[in-house]
N, CA and C of each residue as an Amber inpcrd file, in Angstrom:
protein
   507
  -4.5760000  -9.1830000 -12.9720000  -3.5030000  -8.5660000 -13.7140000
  -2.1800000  -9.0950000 -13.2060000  -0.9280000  -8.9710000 -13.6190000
  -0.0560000  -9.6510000 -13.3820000   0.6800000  -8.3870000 -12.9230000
   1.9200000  -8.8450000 -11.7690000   2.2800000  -8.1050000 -10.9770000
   4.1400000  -8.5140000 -10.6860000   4.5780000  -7.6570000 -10.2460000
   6.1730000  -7.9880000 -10.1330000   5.8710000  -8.1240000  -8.4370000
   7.4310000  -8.8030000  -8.2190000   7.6400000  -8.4520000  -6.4400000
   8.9400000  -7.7040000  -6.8140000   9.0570000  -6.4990000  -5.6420000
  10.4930000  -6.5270000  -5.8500000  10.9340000  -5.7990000  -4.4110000
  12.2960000  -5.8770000  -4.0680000  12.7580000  -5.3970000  -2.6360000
  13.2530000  -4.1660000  -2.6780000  13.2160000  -3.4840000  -2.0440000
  13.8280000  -2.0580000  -1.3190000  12.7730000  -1.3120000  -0.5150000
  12.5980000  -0.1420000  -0.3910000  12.3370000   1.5370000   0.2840000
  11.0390000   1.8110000  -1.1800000  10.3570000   1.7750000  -0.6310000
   9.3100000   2.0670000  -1.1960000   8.9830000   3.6080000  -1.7400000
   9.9650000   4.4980000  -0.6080000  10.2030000   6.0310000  -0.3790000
  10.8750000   6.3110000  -1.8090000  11.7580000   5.4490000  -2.3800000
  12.5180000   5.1300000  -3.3750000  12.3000000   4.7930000  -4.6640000
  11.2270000   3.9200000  -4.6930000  10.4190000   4.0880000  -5.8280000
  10.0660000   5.0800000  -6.7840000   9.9390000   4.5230000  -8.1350000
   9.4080000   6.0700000  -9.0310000   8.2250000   5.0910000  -9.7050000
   7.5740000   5.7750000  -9.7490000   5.9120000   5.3530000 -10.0670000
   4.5170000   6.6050000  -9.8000000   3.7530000   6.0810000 -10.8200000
   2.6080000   7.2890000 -10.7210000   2.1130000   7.0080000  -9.4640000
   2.0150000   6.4530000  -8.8190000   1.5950000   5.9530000  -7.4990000
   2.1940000   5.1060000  -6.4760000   2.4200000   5.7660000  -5.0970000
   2.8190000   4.7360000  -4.1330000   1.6070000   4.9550000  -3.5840000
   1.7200000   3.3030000  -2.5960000   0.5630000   3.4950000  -1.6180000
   1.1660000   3.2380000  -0.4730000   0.5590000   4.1210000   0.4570000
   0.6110000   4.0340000   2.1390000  -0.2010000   2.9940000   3.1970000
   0.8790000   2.2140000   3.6810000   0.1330000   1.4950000   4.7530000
  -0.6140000   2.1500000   5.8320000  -1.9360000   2.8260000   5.6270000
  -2.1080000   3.8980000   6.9070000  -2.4750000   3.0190000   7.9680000
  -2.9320000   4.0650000   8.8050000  -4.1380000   3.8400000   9.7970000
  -4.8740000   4.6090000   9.2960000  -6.7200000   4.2180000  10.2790000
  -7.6280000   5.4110000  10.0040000  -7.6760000   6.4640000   9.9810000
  -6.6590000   7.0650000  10.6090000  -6.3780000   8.7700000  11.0270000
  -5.6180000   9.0890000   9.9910000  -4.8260000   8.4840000   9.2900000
  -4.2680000   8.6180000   8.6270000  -2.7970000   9.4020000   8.5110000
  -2.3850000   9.7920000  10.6320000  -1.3290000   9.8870000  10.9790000
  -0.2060000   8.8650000  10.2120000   0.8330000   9.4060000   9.8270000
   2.0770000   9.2210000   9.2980000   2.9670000   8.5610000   9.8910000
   3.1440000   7.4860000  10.6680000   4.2240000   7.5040000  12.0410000
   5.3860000   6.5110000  11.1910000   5.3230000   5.4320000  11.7930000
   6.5010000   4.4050000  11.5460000   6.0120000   3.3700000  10.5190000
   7.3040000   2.5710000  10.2310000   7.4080000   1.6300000   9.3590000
   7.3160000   2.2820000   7.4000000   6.3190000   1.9920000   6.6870000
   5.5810000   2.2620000   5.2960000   5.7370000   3.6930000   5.3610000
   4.8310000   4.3300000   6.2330000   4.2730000   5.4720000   6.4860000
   5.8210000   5.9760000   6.7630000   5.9750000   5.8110000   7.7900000
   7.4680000   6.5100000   8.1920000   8.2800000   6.7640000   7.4340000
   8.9560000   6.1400000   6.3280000   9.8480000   5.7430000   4.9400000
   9.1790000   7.0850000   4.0500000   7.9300000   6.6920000   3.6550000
   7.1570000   8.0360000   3.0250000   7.2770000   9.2720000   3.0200000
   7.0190000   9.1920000   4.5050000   7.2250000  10.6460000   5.1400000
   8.1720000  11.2810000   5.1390000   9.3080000  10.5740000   5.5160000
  10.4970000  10.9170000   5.2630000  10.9950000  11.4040000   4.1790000
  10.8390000  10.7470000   3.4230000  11.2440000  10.9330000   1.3230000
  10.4240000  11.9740000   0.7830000   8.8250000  12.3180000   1.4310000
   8.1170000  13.5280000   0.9030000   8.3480000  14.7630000   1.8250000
   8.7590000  14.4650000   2.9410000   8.6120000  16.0120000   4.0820000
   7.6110000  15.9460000   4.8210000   7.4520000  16.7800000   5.5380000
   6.4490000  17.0310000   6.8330000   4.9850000  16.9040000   6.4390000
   4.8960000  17.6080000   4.4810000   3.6810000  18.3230000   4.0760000
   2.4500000  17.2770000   3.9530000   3.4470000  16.1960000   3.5730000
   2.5790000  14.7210000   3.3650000   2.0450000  14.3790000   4.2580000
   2.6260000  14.2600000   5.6330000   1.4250000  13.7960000   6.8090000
   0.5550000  15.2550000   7.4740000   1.1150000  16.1790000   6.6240000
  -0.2750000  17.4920000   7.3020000  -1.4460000  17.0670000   6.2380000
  -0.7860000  16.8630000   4.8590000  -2.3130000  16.8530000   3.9090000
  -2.8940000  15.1810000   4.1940000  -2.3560000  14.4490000   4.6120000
  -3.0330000  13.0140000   4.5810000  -3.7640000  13.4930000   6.0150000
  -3.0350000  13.6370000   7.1600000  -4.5460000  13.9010000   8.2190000
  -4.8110000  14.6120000   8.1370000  -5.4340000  15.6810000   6.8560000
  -6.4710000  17.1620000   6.8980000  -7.5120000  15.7960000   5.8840000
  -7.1170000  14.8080000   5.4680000  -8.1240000  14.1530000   4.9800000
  -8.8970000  13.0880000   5.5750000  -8.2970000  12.9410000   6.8040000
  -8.7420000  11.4170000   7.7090000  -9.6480000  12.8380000   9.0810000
 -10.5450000  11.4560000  10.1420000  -9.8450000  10.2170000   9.2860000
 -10.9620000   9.6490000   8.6640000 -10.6960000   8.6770000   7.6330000
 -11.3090000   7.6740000   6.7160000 -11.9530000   6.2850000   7.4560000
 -12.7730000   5.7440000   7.2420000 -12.9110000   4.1760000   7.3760000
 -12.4630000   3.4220000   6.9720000 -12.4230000   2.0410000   8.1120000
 -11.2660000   1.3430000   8.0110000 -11.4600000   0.4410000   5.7710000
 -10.3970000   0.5560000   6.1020000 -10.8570000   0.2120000   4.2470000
 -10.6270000   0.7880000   3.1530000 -10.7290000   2.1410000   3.7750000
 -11.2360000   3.6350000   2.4260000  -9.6130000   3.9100000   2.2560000
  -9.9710000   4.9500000   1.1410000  -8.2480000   5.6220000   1.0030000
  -8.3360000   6.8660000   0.7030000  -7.5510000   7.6640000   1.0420000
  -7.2820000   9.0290000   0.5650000  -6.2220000   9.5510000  -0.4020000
  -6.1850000  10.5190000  -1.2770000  -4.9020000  10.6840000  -2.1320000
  -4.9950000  11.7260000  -1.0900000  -3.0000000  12.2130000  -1.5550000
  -2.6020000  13.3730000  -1.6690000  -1.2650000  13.5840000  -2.5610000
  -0.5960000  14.1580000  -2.8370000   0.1730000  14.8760000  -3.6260000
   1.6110000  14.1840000  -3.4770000   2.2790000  13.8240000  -3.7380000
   4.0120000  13.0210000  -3.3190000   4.5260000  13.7960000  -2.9750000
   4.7970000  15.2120000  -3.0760000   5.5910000  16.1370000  -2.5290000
   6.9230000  15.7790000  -3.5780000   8.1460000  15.4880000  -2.3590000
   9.4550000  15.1060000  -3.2590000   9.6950000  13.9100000  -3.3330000
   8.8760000  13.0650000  -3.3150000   8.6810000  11.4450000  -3.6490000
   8.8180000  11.3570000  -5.5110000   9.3420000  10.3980000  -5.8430000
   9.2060000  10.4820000  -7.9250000   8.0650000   9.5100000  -7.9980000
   6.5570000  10.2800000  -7.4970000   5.4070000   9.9240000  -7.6370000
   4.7560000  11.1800000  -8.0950000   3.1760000  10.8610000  -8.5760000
   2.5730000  12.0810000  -8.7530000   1.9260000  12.1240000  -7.5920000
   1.3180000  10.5810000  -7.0970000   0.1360000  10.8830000  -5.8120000
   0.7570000   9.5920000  -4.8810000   0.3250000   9.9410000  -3.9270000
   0.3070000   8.6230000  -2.4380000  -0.8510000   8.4060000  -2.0590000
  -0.6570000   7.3270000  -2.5430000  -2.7170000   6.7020000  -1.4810000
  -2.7980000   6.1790000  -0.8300000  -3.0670000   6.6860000   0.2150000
  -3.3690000   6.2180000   1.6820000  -4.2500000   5.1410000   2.1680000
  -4.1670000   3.9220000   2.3290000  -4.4490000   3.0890000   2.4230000
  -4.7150000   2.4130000   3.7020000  -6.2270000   2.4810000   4.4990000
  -6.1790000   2.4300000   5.7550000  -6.9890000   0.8910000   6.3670000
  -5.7030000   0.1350000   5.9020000  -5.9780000  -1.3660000   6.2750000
  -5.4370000  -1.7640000   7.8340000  -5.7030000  -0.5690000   8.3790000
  -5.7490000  -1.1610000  10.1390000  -6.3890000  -0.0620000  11.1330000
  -6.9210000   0.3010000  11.9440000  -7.6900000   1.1300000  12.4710000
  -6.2750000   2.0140000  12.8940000  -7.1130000   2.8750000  13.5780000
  -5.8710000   4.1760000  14.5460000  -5.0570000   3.3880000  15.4210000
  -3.6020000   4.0190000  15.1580000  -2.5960000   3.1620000  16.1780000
  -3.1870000   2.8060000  17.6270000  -2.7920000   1.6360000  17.7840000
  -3.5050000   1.8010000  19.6390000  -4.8290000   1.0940000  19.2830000
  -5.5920000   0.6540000  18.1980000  -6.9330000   1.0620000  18.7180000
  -7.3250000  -0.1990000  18.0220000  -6.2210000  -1.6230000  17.6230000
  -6.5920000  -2.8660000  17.2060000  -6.0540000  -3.1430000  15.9870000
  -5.8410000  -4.0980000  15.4460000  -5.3370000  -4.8780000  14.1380000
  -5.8890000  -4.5410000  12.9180000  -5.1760000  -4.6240000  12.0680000
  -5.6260000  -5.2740000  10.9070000  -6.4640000  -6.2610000  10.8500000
  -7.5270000  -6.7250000   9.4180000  -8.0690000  -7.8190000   9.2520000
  -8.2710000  -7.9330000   7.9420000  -8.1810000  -9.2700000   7.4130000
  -8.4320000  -9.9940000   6.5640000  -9.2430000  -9.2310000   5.1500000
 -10.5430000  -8.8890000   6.3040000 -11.1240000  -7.8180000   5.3330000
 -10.7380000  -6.5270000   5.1740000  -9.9470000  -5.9960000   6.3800000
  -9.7670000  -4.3090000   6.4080000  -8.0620000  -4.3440000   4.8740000
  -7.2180000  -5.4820000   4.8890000  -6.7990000  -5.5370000   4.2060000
  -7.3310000  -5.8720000   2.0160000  -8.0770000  -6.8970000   2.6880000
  -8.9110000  -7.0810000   1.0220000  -9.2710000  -5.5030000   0.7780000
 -10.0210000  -4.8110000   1.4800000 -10.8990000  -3.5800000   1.1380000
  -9.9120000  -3.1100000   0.5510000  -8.7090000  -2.3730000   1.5850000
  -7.8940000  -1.1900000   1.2980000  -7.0340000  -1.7600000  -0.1290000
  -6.7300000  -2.5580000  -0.2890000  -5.6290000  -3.5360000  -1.5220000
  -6.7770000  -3.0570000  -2.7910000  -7.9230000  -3.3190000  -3.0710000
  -8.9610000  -2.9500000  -3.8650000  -9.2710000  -1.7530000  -4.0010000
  -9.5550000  -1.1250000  -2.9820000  -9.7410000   0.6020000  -3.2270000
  -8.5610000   1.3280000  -3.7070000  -7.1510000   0.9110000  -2.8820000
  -6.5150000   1.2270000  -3.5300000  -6.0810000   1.2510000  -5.4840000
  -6.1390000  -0.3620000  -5.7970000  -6.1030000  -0.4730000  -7.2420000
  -6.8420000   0.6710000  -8.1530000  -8.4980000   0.3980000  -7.5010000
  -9.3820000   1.1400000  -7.9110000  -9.1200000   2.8470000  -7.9330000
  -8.8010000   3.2950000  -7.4030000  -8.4970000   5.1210000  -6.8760000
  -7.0900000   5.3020000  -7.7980000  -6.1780000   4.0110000  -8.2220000
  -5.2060000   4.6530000  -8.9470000  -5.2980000   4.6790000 -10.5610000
  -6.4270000   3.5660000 -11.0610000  -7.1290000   3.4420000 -12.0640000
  -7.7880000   5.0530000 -12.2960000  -8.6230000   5.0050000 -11.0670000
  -9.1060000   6.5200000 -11.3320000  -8.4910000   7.8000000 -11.8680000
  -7.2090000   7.8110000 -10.4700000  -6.0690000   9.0370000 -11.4640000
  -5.5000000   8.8010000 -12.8290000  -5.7740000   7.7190000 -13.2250000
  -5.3090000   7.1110000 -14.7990000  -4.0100000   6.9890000 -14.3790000
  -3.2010000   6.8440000 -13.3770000  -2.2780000   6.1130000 -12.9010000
  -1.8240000   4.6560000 -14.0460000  -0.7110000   4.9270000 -14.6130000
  -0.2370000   3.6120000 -15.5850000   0.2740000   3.0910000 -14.4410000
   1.3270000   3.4780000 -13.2190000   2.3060000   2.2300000 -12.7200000
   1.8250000   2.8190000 -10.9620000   2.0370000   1.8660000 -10.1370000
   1.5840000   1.8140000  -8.7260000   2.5900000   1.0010000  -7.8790000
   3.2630000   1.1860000  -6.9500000   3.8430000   0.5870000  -6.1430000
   2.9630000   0.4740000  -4.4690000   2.8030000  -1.0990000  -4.5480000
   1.9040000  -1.1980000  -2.9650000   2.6850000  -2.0750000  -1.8200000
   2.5010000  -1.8970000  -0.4740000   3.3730000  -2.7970000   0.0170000
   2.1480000  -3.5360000   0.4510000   2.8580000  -4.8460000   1.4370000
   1.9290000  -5.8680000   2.1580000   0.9860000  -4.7660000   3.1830000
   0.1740000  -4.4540000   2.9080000  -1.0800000  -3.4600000   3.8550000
  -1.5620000  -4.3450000   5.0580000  -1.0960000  -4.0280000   6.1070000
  -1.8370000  -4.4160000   7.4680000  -0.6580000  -5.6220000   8.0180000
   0.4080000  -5.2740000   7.3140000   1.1790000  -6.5230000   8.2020000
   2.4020000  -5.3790000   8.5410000   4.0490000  -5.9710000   9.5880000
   4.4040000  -5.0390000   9.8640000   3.7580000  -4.1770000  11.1440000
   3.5570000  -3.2190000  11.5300000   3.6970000  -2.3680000  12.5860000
   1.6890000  -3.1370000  13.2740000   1.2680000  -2.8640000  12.2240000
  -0.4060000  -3.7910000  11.6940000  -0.7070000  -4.7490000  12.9810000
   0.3640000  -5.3120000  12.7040000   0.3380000  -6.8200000  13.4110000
  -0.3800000  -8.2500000  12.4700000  -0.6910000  -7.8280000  11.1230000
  -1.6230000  -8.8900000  10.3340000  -0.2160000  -9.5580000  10.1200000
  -0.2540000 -11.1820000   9.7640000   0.5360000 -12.0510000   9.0360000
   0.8700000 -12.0560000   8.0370000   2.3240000 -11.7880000   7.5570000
   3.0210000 -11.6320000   6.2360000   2.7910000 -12.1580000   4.9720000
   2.6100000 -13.7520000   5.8570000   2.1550000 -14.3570000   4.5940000
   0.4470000 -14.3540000   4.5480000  -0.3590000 -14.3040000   5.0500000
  -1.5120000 -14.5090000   4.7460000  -2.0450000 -13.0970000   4.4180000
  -1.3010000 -11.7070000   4.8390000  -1.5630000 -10.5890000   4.4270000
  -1.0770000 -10.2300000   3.1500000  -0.1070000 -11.3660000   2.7380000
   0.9790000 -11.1020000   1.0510000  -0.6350000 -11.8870000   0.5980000
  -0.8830000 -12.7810000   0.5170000  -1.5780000 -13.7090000   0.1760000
  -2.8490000 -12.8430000  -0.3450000  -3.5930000 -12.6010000   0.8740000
  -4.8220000 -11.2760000   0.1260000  -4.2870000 -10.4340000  -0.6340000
  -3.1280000  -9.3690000  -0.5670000  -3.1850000  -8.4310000  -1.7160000
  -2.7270000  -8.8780000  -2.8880000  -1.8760000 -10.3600000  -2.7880000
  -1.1450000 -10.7910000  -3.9660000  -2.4670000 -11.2820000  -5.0020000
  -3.7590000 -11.5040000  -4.2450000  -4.9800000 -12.2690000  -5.0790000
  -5.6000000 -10.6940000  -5.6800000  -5.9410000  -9.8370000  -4.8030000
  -6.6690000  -8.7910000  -5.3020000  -5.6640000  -8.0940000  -6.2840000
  -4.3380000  -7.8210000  -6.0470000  -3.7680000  -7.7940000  -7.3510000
  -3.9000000  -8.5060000  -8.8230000  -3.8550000  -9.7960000  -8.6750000
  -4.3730000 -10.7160000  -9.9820000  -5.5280000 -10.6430000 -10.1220000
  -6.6320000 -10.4790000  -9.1820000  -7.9400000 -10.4180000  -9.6120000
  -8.1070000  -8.8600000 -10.3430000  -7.5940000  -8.1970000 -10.3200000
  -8.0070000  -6.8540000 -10.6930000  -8.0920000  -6.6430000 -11.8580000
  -8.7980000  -6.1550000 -12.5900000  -9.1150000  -5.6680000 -13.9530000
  -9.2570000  -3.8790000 -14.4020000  -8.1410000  -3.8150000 -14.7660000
  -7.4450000  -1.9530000 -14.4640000  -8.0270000  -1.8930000 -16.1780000
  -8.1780000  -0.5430000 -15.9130000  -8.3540000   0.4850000 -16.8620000
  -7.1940000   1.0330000 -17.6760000  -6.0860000   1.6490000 -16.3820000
  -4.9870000   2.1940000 -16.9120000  -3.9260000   2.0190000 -16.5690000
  -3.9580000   1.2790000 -15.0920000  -2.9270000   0.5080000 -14.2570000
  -2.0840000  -1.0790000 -15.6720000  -0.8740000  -0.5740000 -15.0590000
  -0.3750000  -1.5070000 -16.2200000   0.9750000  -2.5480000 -15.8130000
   1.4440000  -1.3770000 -14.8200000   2.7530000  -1.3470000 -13.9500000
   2.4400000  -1.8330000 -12.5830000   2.1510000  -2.7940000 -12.3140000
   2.4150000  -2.9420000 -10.6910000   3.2510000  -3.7300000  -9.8770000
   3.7780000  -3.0870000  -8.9020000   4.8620000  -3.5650000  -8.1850000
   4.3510000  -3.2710000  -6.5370000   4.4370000  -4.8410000  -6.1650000
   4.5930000  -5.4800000  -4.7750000   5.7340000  -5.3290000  -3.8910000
   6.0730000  -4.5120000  -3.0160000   7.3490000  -4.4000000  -2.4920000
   7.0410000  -5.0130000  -0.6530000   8.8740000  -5.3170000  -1.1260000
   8.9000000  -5.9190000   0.6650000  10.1210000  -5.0860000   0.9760000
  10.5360000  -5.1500000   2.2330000  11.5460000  -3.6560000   2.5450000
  12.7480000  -4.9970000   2.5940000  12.9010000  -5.7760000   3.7380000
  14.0740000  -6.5630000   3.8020000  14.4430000  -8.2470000   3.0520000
  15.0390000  -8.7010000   2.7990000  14.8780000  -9.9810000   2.6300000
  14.4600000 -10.6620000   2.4440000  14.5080000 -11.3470000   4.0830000
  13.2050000 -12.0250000   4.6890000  11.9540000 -11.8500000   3.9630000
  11.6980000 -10.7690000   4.4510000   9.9470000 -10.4960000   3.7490000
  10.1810000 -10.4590000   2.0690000  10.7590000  -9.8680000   1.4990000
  10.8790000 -10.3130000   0.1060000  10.3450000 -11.4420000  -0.4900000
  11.3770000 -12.4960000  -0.1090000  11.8790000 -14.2110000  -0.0300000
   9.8110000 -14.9530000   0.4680000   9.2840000 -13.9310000   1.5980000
   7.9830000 -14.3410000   1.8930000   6.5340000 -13.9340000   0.6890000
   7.2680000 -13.2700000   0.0810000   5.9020000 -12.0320000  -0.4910000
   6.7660000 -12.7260000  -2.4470000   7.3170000 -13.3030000  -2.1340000
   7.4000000 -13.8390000  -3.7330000   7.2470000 -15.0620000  -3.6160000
   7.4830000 -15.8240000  -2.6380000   6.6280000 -17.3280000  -2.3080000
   5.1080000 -17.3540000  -2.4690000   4.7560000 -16.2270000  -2.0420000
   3.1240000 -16.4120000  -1.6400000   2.6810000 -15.8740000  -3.1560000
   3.1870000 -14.7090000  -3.5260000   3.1710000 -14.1490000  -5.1010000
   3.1110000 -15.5450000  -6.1300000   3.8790000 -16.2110000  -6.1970000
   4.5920000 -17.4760000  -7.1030000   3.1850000 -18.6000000  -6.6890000
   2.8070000 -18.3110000  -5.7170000   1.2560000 -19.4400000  -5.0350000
   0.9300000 -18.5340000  -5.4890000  -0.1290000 -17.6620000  -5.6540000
  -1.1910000 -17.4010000  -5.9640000  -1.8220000 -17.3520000  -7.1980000
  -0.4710000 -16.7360000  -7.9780000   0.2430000 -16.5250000  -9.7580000
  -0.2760000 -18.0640000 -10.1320000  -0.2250000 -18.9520000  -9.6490000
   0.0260000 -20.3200000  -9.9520000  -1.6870000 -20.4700000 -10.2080000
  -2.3790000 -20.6850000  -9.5120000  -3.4730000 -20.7690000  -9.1630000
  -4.4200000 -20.6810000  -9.9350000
């Protein structure tokens, strides 16, 4: 399916769906998660870890709170803080389940960031690279709207290079 890039706060976004860079626990802390949390309130990281934690891969909804979303899906493309990286696959999985789980809510529009890079430690570009493919590879139901976000610049400028390669392809 074809996909936009675009820059800012993801917290900021209005879409039937954001997704969360988790961990397995599905604690709320910094970076993706942090931005989130912030923009929904406290309630968002009590209901995301009353649902973790999840395997590495899996995702959980919960509710946006005061986000201009209906749901946040938690997206757990790196194990529990502390407890090892991202990978290649823990990113493919979560980028896919995610698509898949927002198809499910009949979700028309979704905002996802680069999953497992950032706080993660996975590579920007080779982590833009997997979700930018499982984005085009995807074949949605009701997903129609999707948007790739990078928070600064830099990463922008990286995640529409790799977007523009893959698009190509």
């Amino acid at each position: 399916m074809d996909f936009e890039v675009v820059q800012g706060d993801i917290a900021a976004q209005s879409a039937d769906v954001l997704v969360n860079a988790a961990g397995t626990s599905l604690q709320m802390g910094s970076g993706v998660a942090g931005a989130l949390r912030r923009g929904a309130g406290q309630e968002i990281n009590d209901a995301a870890v009353e649902k973790g934690p999840v395997d590495l891969g899996e995702v959980a909804v919960t509710d946006a709170y005061n986000l201009d979303a209906d749901h946040v899906i938690h997206a757990a493309a790196m194990p529990h803080y502390g407890d090892g990286k991202a990978t290649a696959e823990s990113i493919r999985d979560a980028t896919r389940n995610a698509l898949a789980r927002a198809d499910e809510l009949g979700a028309e529009s979704m905002v996802i960031p680069a999953l497992g890079c950032g706080v993660a430690g996975f590579d920007l570009a080779e982590g833009a690279e997997i979700v930018a493919e499982e984005i085009r590879d995807y074949e949605p139901d009701s997903l129609e709207d999707v948007r790739f976000i990078a928070y600064s610049e830099g990463e922008y400028q990286t995640v529409q290079r790799v977007a523009d390669q893959v698009r190509s392809r």
